[in-house]
N, C-alpha and C positions, 0 to 999 in steps of 0.2 A: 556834704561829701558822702555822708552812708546811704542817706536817700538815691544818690547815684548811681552806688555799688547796686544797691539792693534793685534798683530799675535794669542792670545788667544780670544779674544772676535771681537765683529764688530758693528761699529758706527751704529745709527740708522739713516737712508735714509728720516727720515721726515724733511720736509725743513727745521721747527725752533728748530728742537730740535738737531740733530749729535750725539747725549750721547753715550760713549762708555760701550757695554751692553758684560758682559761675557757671558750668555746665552739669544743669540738673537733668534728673531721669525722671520719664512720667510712666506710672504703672497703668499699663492699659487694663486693668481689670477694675480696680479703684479708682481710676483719672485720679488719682494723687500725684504731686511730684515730691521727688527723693534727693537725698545726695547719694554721693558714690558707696560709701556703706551701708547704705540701705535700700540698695534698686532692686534687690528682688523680693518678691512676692513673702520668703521665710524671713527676710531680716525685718523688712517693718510689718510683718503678722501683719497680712493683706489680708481683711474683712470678705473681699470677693477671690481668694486665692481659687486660681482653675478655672476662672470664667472665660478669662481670655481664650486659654490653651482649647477649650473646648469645643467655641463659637468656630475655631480656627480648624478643629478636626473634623466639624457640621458640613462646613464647607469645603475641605476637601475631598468628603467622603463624596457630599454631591455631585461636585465635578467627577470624580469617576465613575459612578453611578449613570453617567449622560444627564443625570436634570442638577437647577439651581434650585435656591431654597423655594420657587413660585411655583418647581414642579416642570419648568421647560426643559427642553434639551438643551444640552451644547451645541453648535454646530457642527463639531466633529463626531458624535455616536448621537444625533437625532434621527429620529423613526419619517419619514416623512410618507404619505399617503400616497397610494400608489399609482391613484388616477395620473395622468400625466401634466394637466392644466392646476391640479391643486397644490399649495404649498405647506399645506397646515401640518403642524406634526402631530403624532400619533402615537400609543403607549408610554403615557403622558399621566401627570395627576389630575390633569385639566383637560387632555382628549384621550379617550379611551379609542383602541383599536378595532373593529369589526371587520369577523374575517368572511371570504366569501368563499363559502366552500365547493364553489363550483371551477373558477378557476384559479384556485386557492393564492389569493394576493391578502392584503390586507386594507382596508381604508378609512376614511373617516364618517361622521356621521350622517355628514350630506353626498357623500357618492356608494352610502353601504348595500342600497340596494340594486341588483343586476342591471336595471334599466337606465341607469344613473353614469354606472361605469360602459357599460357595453359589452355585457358580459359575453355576451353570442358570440362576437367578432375577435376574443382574447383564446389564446392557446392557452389550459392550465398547466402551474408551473409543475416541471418536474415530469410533463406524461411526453409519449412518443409523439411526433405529428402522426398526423395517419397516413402521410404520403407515402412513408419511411416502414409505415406497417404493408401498406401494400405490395409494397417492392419487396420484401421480404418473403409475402407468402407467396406471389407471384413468382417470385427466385424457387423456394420450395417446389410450387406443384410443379415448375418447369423441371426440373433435377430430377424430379420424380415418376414423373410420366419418362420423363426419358431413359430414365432404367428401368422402367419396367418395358418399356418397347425392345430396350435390348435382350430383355429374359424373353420377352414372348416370340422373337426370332430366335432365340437359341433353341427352345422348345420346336420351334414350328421347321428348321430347316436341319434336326438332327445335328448340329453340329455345337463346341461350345466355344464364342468370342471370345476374345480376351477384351477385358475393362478398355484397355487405351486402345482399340480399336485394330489391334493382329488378331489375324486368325489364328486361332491355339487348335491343338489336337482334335479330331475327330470325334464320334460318341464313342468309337469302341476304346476310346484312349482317355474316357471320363474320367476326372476324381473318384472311387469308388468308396466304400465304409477301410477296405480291406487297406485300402493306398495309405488313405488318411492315417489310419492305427501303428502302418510301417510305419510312416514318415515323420509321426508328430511329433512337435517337441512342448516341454511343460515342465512345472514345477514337479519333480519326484516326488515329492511331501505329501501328494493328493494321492488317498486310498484308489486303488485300479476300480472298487467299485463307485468310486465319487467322482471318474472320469468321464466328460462328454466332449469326443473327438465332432472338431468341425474343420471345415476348408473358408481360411479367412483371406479375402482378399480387401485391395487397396483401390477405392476409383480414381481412376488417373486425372480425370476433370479438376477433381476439388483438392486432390491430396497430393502430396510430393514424398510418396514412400520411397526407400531403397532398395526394399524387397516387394515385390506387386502382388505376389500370393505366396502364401505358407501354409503346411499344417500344423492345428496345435490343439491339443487339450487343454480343458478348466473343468474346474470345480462345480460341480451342478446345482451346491448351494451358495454359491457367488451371485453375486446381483450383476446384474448388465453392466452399471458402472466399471465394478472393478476388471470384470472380461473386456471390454474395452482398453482399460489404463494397459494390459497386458498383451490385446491384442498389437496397440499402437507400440508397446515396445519392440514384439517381435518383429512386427513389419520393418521397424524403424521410422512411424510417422509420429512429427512432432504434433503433442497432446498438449491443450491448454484450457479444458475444459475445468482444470480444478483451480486457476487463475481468476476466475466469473470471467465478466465481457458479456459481449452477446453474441446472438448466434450464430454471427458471421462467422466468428470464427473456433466455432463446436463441432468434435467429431460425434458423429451420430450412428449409429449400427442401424443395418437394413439386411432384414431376414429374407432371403431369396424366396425359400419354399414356401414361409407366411406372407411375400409381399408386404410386407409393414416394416415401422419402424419401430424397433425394442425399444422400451421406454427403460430410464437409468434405475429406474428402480425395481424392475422386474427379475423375478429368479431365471439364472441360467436353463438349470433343468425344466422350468415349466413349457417355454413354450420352444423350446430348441430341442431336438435332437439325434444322436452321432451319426454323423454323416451328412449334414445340413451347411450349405453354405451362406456366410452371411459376408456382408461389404460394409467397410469404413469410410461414409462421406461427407463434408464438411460444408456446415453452412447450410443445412438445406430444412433448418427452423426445427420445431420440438415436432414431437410425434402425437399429435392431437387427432381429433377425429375430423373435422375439415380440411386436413390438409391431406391425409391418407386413406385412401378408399379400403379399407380392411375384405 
């Protein structure tokens, strides 16, 4: 009969106790088994106490790490090579990653060199296509050459266009220094001698102002950015140049009498002054020296 019992259940392993337990505990750290008073690790002063818990926090740490204890990935946060035909994975303790710094991918150690992946034929990541850079400066010189065809008829047939394509007043009915000085508006705050009166217009092509021209004074120690941010108030066109983006959608300042285009960081007073018209146009790329004939 106890032989029986004892084939159903199993004595407990703690020195002072042996009590025969029908449903015994086994301590995964000691592979001992236990009765009910003594299943955990402090009651029978377990020899291996923390070895389990620890094996246990090894390996959870792994898995969120992305590799198992051999150094693989998971399949969920594995690195895999970037060539398209290979599957091997990659930043690894078993495959290290090589990066290729031309079309900045990553791969393994049999497609790491250019020849291997086809480096020629890959766009690297992260740059412009160059289709996209074309059309851009292409956009530019076009916008640009075109205003200045409109200045060089203003010049050549004595009279002055207006941007969106009316004829505006006559020469003797020019913008003058004196007009400008009446008419301008500006921050008060600017010392009369730190004032540099200009006639700011809007180009109708690129821009959707509510006012098409104004006059206004700034600051001669203001950098082109800030005259800009102010110019664009007064007109009423909307500025989003301080949002980044690109340059599609950048207002850019175009100095009439210099032909160029004011770079954002240029002082007001250096290359501007009263009496100098300048235009607000959008999209038509930075002010570099390939794209504007100075």
């Amino acid at each position: 009969m106890d032989k029986d019992l004892e084939a159903i259940g199993a004595h407990c392993q703690y020195t002072y106790c042996n009590q025969l337990d029908f449903l015994p505990f086994r301590c995964e750290s000691c592979k001992h088994t236990f009765c009910l008073d003594h299943r955990t690790e402090t009651a029978h002063k377990c020899a291996r106490a923390g070895e389990w818990a620890a094996a246990r926090r090894k390996a959870t740490e792994a898995s969120t790490n992305g590799t198992s204890s051999n150094g693989r990935p998971t399949p969920a946060t594995g690195t895999q090579c970037s060539h398209p035909q290979c599957k091997t994975y990659i930043n690894t303790l078993s495959a290290v990653a090589v990066a290729c710094q031309t079309c900045n991918r990553q791969y393994c150690l049999k497609h790491r060199l250019r020849e291997e992946h086809a480096c020629a034929t890959l766009v690297p990541l992260g740059a412009r296509p160059a289709s996209l850079v074309n059309i851009q400066k292409q956009k530019a010189l076009g916008a640009l050459d075109t205003f200045r065809a409109l200045i060089a008829n203003r010049k050549k047939s004595g009279e002055r266009t207006a941007l969106d394509g009316r004829k505006a007043p006559t020469s003797s009915t020019v913008v003058t220094l004196a007009d400008i000085r009446r008419s301008a508006k500006g921050d008060a705050k600017i010392p009369a001698d730190k004032r540099l009166y200009l006639h700011v217009e809007a180009e109708a092509a690129t821009t959707n102002a509510k006012l098409p021209a104004g006059n206004f004074f700034y600051n001669k120690e203001w950098s082109v950015g800030r005259m800009l941010d102010e110019a664009a108030k007064g007109l009423q066109v909307q500025n989003v140049n301080n949002r980044g983006g690109g340059e599609k959608e950048k207002l850019r300042v175009y100095h009439v009498q210099g032909g160029r285009l004011l770079e954002f960081g240029e002082k007001v007073g250096v290359g501007l002054l009263s009496g100098n018209t300048i235009v607000l146009l959008r999209g038509v790329g930075p002010a570099v020296p390939d794209l504007i004939a100075v």
